[in-house]
Every structure is written in C-alpha cells, then in structure tokens.
N, C-alpha and C positions, 0 to 999 in steps of 0.2 A: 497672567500668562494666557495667549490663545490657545498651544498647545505644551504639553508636558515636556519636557525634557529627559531625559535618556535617565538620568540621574534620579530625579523625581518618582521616576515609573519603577525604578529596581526599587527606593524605597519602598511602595508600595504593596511591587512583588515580593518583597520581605517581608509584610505584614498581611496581607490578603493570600498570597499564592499567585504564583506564575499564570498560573492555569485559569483563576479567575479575572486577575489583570488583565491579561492577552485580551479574554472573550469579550470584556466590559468593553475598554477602550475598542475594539474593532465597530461590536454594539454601536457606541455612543458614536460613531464615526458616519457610520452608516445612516443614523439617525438625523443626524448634520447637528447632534449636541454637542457642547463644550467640551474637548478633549484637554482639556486643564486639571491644575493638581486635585484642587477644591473636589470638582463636578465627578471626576472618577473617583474621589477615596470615597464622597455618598454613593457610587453606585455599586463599589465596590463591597462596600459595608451594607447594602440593602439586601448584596446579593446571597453573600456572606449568612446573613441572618434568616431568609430563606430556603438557604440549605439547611440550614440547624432544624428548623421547622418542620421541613420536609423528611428530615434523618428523625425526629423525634415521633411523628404519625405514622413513620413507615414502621412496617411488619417486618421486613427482611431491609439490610443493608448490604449493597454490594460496593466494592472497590475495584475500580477498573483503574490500568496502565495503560499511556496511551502515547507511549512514546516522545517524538518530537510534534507531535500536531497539537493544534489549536483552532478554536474557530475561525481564525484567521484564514490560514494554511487548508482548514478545509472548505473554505468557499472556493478553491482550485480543485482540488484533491477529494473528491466526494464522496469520503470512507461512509459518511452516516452516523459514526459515534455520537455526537451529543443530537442527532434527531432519535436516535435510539432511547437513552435516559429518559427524554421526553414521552416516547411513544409506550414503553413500559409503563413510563409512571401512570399515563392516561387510562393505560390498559386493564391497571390492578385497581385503579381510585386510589393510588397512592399509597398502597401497600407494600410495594416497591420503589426502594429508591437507590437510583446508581450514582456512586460520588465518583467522579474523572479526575483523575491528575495525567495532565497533557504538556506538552514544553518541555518535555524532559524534566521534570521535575520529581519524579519519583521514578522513573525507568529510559533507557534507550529503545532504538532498534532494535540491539541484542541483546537487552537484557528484560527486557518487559515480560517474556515469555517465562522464564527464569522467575523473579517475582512472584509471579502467577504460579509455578507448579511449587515455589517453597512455600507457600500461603501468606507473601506478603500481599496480595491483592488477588482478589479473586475471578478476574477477568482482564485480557489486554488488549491490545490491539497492533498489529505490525506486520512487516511485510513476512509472508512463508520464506522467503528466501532466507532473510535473516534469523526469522525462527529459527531455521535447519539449524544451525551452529547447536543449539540447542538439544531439534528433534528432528535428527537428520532423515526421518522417513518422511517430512517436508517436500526434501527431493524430488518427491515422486513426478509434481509436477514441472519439474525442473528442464526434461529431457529438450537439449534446442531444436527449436524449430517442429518440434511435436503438435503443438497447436499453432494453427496453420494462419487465424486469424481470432480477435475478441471473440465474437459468436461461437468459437467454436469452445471458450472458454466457458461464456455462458451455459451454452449448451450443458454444458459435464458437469458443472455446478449446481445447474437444475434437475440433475437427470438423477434419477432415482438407483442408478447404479454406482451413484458418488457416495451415496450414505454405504451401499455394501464394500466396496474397496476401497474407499478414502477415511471417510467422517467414521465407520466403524473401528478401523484397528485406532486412529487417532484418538479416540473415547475410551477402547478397551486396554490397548496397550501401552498407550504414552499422555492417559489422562489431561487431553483436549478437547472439549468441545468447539466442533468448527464451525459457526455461526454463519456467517456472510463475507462476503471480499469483496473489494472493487476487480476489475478485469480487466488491465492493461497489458502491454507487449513490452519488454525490455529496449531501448534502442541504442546506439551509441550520440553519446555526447562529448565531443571535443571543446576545447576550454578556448582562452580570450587570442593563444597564439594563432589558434586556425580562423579566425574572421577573415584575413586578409589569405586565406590561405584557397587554392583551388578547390571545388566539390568534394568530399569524402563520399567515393561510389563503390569503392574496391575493399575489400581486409587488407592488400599492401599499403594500400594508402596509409595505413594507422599501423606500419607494422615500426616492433620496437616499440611503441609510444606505452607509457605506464597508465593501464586503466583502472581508475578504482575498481571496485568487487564486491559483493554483500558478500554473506555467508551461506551463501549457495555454490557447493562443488561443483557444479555441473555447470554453472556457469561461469566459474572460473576457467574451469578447461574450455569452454568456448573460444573465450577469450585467448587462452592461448593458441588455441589454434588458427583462431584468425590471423596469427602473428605478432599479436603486443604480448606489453607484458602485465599479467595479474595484478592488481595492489590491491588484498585486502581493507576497507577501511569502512569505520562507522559512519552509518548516516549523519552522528551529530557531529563528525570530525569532515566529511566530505568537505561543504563550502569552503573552509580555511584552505584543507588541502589545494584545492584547484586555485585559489588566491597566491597561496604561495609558489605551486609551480612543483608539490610533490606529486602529484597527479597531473598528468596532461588533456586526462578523461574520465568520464565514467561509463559504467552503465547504467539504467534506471529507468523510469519510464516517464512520459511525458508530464502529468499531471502534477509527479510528486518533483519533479523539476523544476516548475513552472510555482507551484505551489510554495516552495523553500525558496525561491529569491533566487534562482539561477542563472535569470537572463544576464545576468550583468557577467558572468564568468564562464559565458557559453558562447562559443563561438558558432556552431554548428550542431542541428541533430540529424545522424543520419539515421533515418524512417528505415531498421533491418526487422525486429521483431523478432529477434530470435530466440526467448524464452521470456516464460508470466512477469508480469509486476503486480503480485497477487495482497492487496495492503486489505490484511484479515481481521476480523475480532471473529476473537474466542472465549473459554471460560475455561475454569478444571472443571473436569468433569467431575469430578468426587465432590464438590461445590453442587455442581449442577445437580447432580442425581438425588439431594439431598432437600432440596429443593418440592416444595407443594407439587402435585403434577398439574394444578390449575398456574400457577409460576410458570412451571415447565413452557407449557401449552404458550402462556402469554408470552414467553420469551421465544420463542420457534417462533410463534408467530409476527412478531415483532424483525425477527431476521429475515423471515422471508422477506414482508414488506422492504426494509431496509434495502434489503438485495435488489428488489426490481426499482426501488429509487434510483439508487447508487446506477443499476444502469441507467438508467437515462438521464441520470445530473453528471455522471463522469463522460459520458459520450456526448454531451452538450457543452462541457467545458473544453476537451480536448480539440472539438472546435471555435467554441467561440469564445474559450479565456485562453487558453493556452497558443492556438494558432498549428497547432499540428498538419501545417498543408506548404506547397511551394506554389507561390510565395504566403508568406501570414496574413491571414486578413487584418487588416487596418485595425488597430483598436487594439489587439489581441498582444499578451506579453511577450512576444518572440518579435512581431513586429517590432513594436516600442521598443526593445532594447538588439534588434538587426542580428537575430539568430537567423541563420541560415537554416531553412530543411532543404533535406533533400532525402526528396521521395523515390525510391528504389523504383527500376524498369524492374520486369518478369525477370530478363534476363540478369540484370545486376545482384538483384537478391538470390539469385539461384547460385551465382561464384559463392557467396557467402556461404548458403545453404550446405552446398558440397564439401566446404570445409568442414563444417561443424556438426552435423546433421547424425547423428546416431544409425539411420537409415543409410549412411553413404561413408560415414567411416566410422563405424562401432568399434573397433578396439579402444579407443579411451574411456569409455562408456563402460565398459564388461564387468567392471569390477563393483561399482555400482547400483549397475543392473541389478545383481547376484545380491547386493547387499539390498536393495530395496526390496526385490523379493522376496527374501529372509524377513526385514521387518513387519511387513503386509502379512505375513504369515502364510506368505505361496503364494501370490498372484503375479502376474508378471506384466508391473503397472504399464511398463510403457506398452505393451500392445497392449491392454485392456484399456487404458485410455485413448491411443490410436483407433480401436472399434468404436469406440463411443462418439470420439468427435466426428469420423467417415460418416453418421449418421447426417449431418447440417451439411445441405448444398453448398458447395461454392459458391461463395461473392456473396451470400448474407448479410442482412445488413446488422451487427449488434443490437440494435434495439428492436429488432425484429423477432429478436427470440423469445417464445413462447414461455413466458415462468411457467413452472411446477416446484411443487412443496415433495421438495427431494425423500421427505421422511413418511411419506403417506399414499405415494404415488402408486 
C-alpha cells in the first residue's frame, strides 16, 4: 500500500494512541516517507519507546489534555502545545517530561479543563470560552467587542496588570494556572447553503439562522442579539452539525476553522470580531505550586517564549494558510475550497458593534458584569481591561506588540 487506509490507521490508533498516530503520519508526510501500514506502525513504535525513555529519566511527569488538536491541526492553529513538551524538556535536560493526549482522546473542549482540576491530568489546553462552562470567571474576557483588535489582545496578556486581575484570582481562587493563548477575534461563519448566497454584511442578514455557540455566556447573548438563534454545541460535535444542517453557522475563529477541516462546510466568513478566540494551556495550579521553583521558572519561562511564538506563527498562518482577506490569497484554504470573506467597512462593523457592544447596550450584560466582579473578587473586569487595552494605538500591527513577562514586569 502507498498509503494507509482509514481502517488500517484506527487499528493502529488502537494500539499506539490517537495522539501519536495523528503526529507520526502528518511527520512522515511532511517528510515525503511512506505513509503505509508497515512504515507508520515502525514509527509509531519508535516513538512509542522514546516516550517510555524519556518518562523513565525524567524527574517530574506531567499529563496534559489537549483536546481535539494534533500536530496536524496545529500547523494551522499555532497553539504551541507540543513545541512546549519540547522546549521544557530541553530546558530541565530532561528532567521534565510532558506526555499529550491530543485528538480527543482523553478530553474535549469542554471537558479537558474538568480533567485537569479533578487530577485526571495535570495540565490542558482549550479555548477560555469553553472553559467558562467550567470556570465561568473565563468570561471576563468575553465582553463583545471589548477588545477592539488582536494587539489589543496581546497587549493585556503581556501586560503586567494581567497577572494582578486575571492569572491571580484564576491561580487563587479557581486553581488555574494560565500559561499562554493564541489571540484571535471570534467571526461568524456561515455553512455550504450561503456559498451561493449574497455577502453576509449586516446581523439581519443572519437573522433567525441557528449559530453554534461555545460555552461562553457572553457570547451567546451576542449572538442573540444579532438576531440568530444560540446553538450550544461542542467543538468535537460542530463539523457533523454543520454537515447535517443542525447548525446553519457558527462562531469561532479563523485558525481553528481552517485548522479542523472546515472549508468544505463553509460557505462564508464574515470578518466581525466581536469577541476573543482565546485557544489556552494551563495547569492546576496546586500541581504547579508544588512543583521545584527552578520547574517553576522553566515552565514561565517556556510560556512566555511559546506566547511570542504563537504570535507570530498564528498571525502568519491567518494570512498565509488560512486566507483571512477578500479575496484568499491563492494557495491558501479558503481559496481552495471558495470561502467567501468578507471584510467588514468602519461602517458595517459598527451596525454590528451597536447591537451587541456592552458600551451601547448594557442591559444584557448587567447581570454578568455583577457576577464577574463578584468572582475577581471586586474588580470590575470590563473597565479594567477597557483601561489596559486604551493603552495600544489604533491600527497596530499584532505582531508589533512589544512582549513582556507579565509575572516580573
């Protein structure tokens, strides 16, 4: 066989794991080796044996959730996870070693967090959004249309007022350590019936229509008040849905879209950005604090790094794999498979904004507000993140932004 068969490769992932199948075969792909039954179960088995190695010299063993990704999924999607494993292990001399279960194979979206704070693993990775379901003080950064643009995202995530009213109550009070994210915009994504269908420039255009939903409140209500209607549903459930026609849409952000196989059931992205696509790893922090402070150290420091990767491989993908522009550049997955974007005027995106916008109609908002403040323990996130991001000029460019090591600054 030149390549493996669908069939073949679950055997496999029945004896090797999901998680190292996926990476091998992408590996050996890349490599222009034999993607056959034979050539993946030796690679699979090398790799296999390797880990045992690596678990048996290391000093400390961690287990991280890692939801639906894979190496695959993250040469779109530039969370960083498995350049992470690597970068610790190099950092301790192998005194540390992170084992991933990724592919859903031991956690979802919403359930990987979960996992992590019962001590079935000790570290995950997933969007905030879907956290919240979980650790609903998540929210915080939830608020639509809060953050204006990515940089301004960046910007808060570096800034040394993140560890006082974010990463601290998430460490003391809901036993999270919040490591590093990627930092996308949410946008809508219409399915296969809109290809043939006029521009999506307006909230009526999509009114009625059933959008998926993570587990984020706040963006639920977005959504409704754009005019559609809510559908809660999991990431590992989205694809089918929109195949079948139980969803007409969703929300999500560009990367992890592009990433999961979605051109083919995407008719349209309309470029609104009305709140984070914030795809996290963390740890328990009762895990962490227990942890060497030389550990410590190397794993902060390992996230930072990660973090200023992840910017500039997720904002180099969102151009040049993903196609996030009108029209997609050639080459790019939206092209290939005749996704429409459509890039919002000032004034187009402002109808939206006016809808949904906390700033322009706070009564939906109130109740939440009150409640995230409560969990924070008295701060009242959305202005205190409002002052923080007013700092970064308009029109900045993402990759423009300045890192700082949030915990030291």
């Amino acid at each position: 066989m030149a390549r493996i068969s669908r069939r073949d490769f679950n055997k496999l992932a029945g004896i090797f794991g999901a998680t190292t199948m996926v990476g091998v075969l992408a590996r050996s792909a890349r490599a222009g080796e034999p993607t056959n039954y034979i050539h993946l179960a030796q690679r699979a088995d090398e790799e296999k044996k390797a880990e045992a190695a690596r678990a048996a010299k290391a000093k400390v063993n961690l287990r991280f959730g890692v939801s639906g990704h894979s190496p695959a999924t993250s040469e779109v999607l530039r969370i960083g996870i498995y350049e992470f494993r690597d970068d610790v292990a190099k950092r301790t001399n192998g005194d540390v070693n992170i084992e991933l279960f990724g592919g859903n194979s031991l956690c979802t979206e919403l359930t990987c967090i979960q996992k992590c704070l019962t001590g079935t693993v000790h570290g995950f990775n997933s969007s905030t959004q879907n956290a919240a379901h979980t650790v609903p003080f998540f929210n915080a950064l939830d608020f639509p249309f809060m953050f204006p643009d990515r940089a301004s995202m960046y910007h808060f995530f570096y800034h040394p007022r993140s560890e006082a009213i974010f990463r601290k109550p998430l460490r003391e009070k809901f036993n999270v350590e919040f490591l590093w994210t990627t930092a996308e915009l949410r946008n809508i994504f219409m399915g296969q019936k809109w290809r043939d269908r006029p521009p999506v420039r307006r909230p009526d255009d999509i009114k009625g229509a059933k959008i998926r939903v993570t587990g984020s409140d706040l963006g639920r209500i977005a959504v409704g008040l754009f005019g559609a209607n809510p559908v809660p549903l999991d990431w590992a459930e989205t694809l089918e849905g929109l195949k079948s026609g139980v969803v007409d849409g969703q929300e999500t952000f560009s990367t992890a879209a592009g990433g999961f196989n979605m051109g083919g059931v995407t008719g349209q992205e309309v470029v609104v950005g009305y709140f984070p696509g914030t795809e996290m790893t963390g740890m328990d922090s009762r895990v962490f604090g227990k942890l060497d402070s030389k550990v410590q150290n190397a794993i902060r420091e390992s996230a930072f790094m990660l973090q200023e990767w992840s910017q500039k491989e997720n904002e180099k993908s969102l151009r040049e794999k993903v196609g996030v522009e009108d029209p997609p550049k050639p080459g790019t997955l939206w092209a290939k498979h005749g996704v429409k974007v459509n890039v919002l005027t000032a004034q187009e995106r402002e109808e939206w904004v006016r809808r949904a916008s906390p700033q322009h109609n706070p009564k939906p908002y109130e109740v939440w507000r009150e409640r995230i403040t409560k969990l924070s323990g008295g701060t009242d996130m959305y202005a205190e993140i409002t002052k923080i991001i007013k700092e970064m000029p308009a029109g900045t460019a993402a990759e423009a932004v300045k890192p700082r090591k949030w915990w030291s600054a």
